[in-house]
C-alpha positions as CSV (number, residue, x, y, z in Angstrom):
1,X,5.5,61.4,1.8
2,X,6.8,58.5,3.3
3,X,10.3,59.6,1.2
4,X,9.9,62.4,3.6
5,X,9.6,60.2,6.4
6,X,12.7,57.6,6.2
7,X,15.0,60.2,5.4
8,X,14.1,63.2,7.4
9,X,12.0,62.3,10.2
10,X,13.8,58.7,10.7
11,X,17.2,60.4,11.2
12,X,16.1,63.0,13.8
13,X,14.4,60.2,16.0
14,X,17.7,58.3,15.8
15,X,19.4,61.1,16.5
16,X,17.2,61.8,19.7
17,X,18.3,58.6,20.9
18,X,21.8,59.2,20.9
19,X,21.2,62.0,22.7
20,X,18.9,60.3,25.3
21,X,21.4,57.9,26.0
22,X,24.2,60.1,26.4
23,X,22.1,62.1,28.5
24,X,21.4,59.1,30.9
25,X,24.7,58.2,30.8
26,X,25.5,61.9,32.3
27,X,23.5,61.3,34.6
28,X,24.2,58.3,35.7
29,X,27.8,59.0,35.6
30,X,28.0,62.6,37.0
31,X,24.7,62.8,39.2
32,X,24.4,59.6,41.4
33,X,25.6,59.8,44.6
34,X,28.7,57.4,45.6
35,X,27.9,55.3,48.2
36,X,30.4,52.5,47.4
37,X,31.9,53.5,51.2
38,X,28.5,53.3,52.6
39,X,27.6,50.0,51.3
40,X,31.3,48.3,51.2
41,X,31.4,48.0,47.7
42,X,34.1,48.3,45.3
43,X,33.0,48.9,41.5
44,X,33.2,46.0,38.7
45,X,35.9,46.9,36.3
46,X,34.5,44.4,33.9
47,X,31.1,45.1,34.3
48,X,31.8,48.5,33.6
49,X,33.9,48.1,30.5
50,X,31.4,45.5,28.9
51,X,29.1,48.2,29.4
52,X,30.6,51.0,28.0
53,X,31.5,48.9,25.1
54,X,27.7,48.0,24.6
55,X,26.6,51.4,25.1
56,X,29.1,52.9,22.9
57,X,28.4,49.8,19.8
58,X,24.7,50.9,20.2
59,X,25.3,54.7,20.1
60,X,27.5,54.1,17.2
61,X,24.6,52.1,15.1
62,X,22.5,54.7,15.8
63,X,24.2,57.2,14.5
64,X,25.2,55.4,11.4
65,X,22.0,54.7,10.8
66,X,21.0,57.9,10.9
67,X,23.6,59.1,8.6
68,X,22.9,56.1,6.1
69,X,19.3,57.0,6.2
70,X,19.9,60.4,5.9
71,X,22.7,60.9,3.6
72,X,22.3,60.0,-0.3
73,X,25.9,60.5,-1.0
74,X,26.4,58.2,1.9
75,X,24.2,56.1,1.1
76,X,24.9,55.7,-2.6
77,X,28.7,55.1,-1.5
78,X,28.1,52.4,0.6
79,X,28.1,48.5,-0.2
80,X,24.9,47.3,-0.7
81,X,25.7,44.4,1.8
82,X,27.2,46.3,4.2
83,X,23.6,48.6,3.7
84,X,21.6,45.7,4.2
85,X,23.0,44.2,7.2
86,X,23.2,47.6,9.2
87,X,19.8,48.3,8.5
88,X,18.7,44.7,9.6
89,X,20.4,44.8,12.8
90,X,19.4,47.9,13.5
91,X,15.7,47.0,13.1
92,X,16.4,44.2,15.2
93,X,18.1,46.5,18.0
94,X,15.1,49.1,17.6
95,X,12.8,45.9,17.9
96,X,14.8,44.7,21.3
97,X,14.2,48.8,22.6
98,X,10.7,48.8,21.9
99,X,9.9,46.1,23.9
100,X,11.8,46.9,26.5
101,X,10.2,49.9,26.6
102,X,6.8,48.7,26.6
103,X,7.7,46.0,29.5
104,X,9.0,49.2,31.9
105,X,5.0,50.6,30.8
106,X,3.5,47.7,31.6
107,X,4.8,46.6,34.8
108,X,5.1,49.9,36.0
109,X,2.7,51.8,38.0
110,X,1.1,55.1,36.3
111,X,3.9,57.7,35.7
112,X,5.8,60.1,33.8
113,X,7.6,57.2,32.9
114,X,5.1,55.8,31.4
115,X,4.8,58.4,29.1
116,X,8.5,58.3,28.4
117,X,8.2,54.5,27.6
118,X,5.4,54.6,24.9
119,X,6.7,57.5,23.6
120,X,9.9,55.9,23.2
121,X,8.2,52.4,22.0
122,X,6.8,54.7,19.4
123,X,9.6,56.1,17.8
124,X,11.5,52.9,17.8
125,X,8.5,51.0,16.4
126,X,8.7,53.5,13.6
127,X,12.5,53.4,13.4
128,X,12.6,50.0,12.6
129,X,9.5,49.8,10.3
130,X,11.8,52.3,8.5
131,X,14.7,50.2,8.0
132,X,12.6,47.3,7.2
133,X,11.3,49.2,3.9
134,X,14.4,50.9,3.2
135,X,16.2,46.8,3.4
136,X,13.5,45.5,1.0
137,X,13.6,48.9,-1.3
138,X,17.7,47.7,-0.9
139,X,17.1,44.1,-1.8
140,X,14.5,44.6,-4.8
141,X,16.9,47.2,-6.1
142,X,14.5,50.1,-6.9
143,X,15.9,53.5,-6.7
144,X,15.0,55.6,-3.2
């Protein structure tokens, strides 16, 4: 059961947060008004870039992730190391989500968003429970 659980259900979760944050991103991107005119303000181009790098670096852990959970052939082709270290840092990132998360729901007044946030505390909880057993299955070298 749990089997069933890192590699099939982990994957899709991870996989619905790369597709949450490329929907914000949308948003943000195509559906905000501009009102740097208004308010006399010219975007940061660094800001912006340092941004997009982070946002893209997270996207793209997620999605390995979910391929390296996912994947046997994947997984049995990559470097035990390189295994290890993606799924610790992506605990810790899931970790980091989670609580940020859980700080919007508790500080926030009684909303949607509050549903959004513990939902999403959730699945990232169980995300990186996930790659915490799947690093010490690594590490003790039983076979998956």
């Amino acid at each position: 059961m749990m089997t069933m659980f890192h590699r099939r259900v982990v994957p899709v979760l991870l996989l619905g947060q790369v597709a949450y944050v490329a929907l914000l991103e949308f948003a943000f991107t195509f559906l905000v008004p501009d009102t740097a005119e208004i308010d006399h303000t010219d975007p940061q181009t660094s800001g912006t870039v340092l941004y997009l790098v982070l946002a893209a670096a997270a996207v793209l852990a997620m999605a390995g992730g979910a391929v390296l959970l996912g994947s046997a052939q994947v997984r049995d082709r990559t470097p035990r190391a390189l295994r290890v270290g993606w799924l610790i840092l992506l605990g810790l990132g899931e970790v980091a989500i989670a609580v940020m998360f859980l700080r919007v729901v508790v500080t926030g007044a009684l909303s949607p968003d509050t549903l959004i946030g513990v939902l999403a505390s959730v699945a990232s909880c169980a995300v990186a429970w996930s790659c915490l057993t799947e690093t010490s299955t690594v590490l003790r070298g039983t076979p998956a």
